[in-house]
MILOKOL-345299 format. One record per residue (C-alpha): x negated, y, z; chain. Coordinates in Angstrom, 1 decimal. Each point is the difference from the previous one (the first is absolute). Layout:
MIVEX; px; py; pz; cadena
MIVEX; X; Y; Z; A
...
END
This chain:
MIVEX; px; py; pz; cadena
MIVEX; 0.0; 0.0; 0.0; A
MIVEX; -1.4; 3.2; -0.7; A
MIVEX; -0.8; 2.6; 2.4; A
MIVEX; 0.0; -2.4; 2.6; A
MIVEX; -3.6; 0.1; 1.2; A
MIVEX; -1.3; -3.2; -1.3; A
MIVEX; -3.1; 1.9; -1.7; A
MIVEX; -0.7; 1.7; 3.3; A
MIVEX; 0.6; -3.3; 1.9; A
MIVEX; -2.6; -1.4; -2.0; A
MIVEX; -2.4; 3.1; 0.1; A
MIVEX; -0.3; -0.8; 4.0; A
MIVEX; -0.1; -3.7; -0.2; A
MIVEX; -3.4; -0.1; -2.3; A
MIVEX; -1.0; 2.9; 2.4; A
MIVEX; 0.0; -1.8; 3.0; A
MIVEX; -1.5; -2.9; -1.5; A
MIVEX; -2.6; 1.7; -1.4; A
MIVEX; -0.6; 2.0; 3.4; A
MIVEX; -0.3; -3.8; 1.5; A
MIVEX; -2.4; -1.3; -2.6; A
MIVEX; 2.3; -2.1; -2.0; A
MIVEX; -0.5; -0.1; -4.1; A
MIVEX; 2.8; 1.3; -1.6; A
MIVEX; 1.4; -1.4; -4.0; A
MIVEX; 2.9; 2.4; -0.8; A
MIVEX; 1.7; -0.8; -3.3; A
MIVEX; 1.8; 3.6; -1.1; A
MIVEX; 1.6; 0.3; -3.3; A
MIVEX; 0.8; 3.9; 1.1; A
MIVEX; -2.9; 1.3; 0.8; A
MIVEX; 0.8; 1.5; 3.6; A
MIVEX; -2.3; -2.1; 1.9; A
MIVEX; -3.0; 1.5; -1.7; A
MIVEX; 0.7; 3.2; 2.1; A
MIVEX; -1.7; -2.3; 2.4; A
MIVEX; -3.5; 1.0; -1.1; A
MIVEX; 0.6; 3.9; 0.9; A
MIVEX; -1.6; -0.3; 3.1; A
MIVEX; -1.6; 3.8; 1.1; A
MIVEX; -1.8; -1.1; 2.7; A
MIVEX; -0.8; 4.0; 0.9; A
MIVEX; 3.6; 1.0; -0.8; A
MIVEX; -1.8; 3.0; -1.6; A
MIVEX; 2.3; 2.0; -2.3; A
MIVEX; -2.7; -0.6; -3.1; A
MIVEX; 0.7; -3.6; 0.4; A
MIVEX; 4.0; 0.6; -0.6; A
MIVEX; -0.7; 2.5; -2.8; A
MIVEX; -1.8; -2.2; -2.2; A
MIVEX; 3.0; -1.9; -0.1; A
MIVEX; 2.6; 3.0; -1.1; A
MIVEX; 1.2; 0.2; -2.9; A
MIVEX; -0.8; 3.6; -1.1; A
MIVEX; 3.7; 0.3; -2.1; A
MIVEX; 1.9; -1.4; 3.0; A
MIVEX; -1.6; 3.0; 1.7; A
MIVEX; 0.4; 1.9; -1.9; A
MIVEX; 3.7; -0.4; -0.3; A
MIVEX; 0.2; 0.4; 3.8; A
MIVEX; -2.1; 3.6; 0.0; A
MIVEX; -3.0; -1.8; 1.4; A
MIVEX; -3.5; -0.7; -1.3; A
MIVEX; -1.7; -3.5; 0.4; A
MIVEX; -2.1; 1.7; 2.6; A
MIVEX; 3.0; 1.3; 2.0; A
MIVEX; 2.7; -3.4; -0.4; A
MIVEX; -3.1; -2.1; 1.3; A
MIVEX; -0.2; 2.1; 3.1; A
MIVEX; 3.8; -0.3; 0.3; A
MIVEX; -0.7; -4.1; -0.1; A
MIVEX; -2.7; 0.2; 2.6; A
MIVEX; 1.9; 1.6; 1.9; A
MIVEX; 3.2; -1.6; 0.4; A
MIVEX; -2.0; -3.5; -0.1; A
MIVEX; -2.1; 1.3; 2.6; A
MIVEX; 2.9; 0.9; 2.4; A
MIVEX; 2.4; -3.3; -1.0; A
MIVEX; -3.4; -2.4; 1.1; A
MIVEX; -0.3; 2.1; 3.0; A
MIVEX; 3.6; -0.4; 0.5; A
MIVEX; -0.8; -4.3; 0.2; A
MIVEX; -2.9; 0.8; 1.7; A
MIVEX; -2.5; -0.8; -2.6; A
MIVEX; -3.0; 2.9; -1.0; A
MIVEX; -2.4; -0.1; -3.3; A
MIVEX; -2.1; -2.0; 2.2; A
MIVEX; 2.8; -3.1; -0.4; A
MIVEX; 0.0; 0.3; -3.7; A
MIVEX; -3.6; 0.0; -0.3; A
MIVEX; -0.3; -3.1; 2.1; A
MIVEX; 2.5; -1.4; -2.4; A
MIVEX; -2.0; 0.9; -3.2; A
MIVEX; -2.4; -1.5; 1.2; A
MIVEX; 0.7; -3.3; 0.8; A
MIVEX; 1.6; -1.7; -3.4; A
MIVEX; -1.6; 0.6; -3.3; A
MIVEX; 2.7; 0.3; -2.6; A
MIVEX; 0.7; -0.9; -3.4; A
MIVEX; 2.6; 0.2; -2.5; A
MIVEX; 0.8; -2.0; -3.1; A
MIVEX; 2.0; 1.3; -2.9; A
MIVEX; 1.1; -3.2; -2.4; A
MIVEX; 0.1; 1.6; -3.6; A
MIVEX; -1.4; 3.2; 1.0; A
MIVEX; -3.1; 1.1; 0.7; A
MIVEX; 0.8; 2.9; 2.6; A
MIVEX; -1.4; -2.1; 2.9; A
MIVEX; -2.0; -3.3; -0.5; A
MIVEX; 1.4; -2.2; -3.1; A
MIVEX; 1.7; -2.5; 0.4; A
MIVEX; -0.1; -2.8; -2.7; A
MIVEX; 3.4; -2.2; 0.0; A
MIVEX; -0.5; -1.9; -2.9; A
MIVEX; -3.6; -1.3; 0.3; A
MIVEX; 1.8; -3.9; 0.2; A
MIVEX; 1.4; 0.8; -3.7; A
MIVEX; -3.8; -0.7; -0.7; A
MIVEX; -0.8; -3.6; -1.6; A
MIVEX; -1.3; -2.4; 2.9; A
MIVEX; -3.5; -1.1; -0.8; A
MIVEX; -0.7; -3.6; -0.3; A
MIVEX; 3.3; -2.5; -1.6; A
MIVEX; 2.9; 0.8; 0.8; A
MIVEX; 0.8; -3.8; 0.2; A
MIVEX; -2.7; -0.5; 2.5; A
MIVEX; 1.9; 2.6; 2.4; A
MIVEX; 3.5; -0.7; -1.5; A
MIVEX; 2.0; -0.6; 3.2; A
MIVEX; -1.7; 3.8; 1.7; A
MIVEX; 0.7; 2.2; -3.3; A
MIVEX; 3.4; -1.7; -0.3; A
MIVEX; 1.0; 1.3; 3.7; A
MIVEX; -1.9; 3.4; -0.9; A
MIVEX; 2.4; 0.6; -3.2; A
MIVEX; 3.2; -0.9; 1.9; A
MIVEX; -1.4; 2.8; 2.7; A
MIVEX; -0.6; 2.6; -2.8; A
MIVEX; 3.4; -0.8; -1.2; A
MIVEX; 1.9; -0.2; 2.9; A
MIVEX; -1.9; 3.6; 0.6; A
MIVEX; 0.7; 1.3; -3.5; A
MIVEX; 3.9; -0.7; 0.3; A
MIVEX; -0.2; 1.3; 3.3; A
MIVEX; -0.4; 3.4; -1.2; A
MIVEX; 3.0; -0.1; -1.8; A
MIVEX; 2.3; -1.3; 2.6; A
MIVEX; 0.3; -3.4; -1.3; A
MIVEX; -0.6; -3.1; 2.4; A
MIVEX; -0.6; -2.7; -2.4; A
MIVEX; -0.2; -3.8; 0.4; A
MIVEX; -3.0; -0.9; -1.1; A
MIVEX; 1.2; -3.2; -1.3; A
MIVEX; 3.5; 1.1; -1.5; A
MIVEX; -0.6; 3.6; -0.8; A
MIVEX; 0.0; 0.8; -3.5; A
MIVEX; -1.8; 3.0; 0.8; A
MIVEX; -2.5; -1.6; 2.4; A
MIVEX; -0.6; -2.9; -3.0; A
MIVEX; -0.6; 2.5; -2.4; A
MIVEX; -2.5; 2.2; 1.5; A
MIVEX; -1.6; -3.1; 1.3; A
MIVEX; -0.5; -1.8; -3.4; A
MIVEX; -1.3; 3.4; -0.7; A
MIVEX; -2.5; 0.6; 2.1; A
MIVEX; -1.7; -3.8; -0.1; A
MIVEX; 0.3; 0.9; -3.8; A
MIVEX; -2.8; 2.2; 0.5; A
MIVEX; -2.2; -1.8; 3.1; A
MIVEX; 0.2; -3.1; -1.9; A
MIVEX; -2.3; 0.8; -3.1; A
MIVEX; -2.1; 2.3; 2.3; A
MIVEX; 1.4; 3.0; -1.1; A
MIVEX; 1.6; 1.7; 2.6; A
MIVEX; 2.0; 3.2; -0.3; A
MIVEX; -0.7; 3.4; -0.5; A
MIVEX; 2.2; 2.7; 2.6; A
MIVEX; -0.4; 2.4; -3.0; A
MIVEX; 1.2; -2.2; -2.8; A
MIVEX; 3.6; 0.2; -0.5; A
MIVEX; 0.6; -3.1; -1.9; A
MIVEX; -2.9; -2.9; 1.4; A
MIVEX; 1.9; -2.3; -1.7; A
MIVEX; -0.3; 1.4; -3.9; A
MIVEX; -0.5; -2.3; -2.3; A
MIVEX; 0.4; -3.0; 2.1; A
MIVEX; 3.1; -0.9; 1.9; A
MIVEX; -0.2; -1.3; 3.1; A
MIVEX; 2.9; -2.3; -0.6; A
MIVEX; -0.7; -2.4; -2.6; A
MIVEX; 3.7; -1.5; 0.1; A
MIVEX; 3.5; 1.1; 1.1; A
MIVEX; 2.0; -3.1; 0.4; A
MIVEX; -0.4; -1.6; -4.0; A
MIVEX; -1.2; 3.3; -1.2; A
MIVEX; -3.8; 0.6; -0.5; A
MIVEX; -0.7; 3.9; 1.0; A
MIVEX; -1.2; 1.7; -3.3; A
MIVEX; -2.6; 2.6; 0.2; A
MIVEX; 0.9; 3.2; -0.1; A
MIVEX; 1.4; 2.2; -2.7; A
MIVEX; -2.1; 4.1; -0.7; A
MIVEX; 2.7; 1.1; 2.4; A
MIVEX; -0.7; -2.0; 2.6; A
MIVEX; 3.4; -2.4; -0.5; A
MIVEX; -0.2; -3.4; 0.6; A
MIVEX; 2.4; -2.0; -2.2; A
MIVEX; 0.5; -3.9; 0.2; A
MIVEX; 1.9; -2.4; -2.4; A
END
């Protein structure tokens, strides 16, 4: 529910854990928890006013200089009002070293998701059983994204994608994130029912008699 101070529940949580030395993995598809990392450990306003946004000022009659004062203050007072000083934030800085990964972007540290697309080295038939339960992962992962909860042995979905995929690892191939269509030229399914898959038209079409 929004507005209902799950964000700031959280905010404290990782605080006090990191306060008592425990190691912290938060998973954040918004982006809050990364506010985390602003620790002024002096409270200074200089600190603060790095962080303004010089139009948001602006718009509120201030310069970066002046809204970072502002900020120092009033976080100043509402620590003092818990009984906590620039000293406690410092001592908080200081314990945990922090990182953050950014899947797909590179604003923090990258992320790769798609390294297991790679071919596996060595036979695939010598490590058969281990890539088989890697693909259903990657599919069961890929379908995930798009809401759909897919039996691995019934879905036509999950089948497809999982054809697919050993499609590629099988011949040592692999697939490439970047490459729209892996599969060109080569269908992964060699037979629908009594049909043999024909390649693929100029268009990309796949027709079967």
């Amino acid at each position: 529910m929004t507005g209902s101070g799950k964000t700031g529940l959280a905010i404290d949580l990782i605080e006090e854990a990191l306060r008592q030395g425990i190691p912290v993995l938060a998973i954040d598809p918004k982006g809050d928890l990364a506010n985390l990392l602003l620790l002024f450990d002096r409270l200074a306003p200089e600190q603060f006013a790095a962080w303004v946004d010089p139009e948001t000022a602006r718009r509120q009659g201030q310069t970066p200089e002046q809204a970072g004062a502002e900020a120092a203050a009033q976080w100043t007072k509402g620590l003092a009002s818990w009984g906590l000083t620039a000293a406690d934030v410092a001592d908080l800085r200081a314990r945990h070293e922090a990182v953050i990964y950014t899947p797909g972007s590179r604003a923090g540290v990258p992320l790769g998701m798609l390294q297991s697309l790679e071919a596996p080295k060595g036979s695939f038939d010598a490590q058969e059983e281990d890539l088989r339960d890697e693909i259903a992962g990657i599919v069961a992962g890929l379908l995930g994204l798009v809401g759909i909860e897919a039996d691995p042995l019934r879905s036509r979905e999950a089948i497809l994608l999982g054809d697919a995929h050993r499609g590629g690892l099988a011949p040592g191939q692999g697939h490439d994130p970047g490459d729209a269509d892996p599969g060109r030229g080569r269908p992964a399914l060699r037979q629908a029912g009594r049909a043999a898959a024909s390649r693929p038209s100029t268009r990309g079409a796949t027709a079967s008699r």
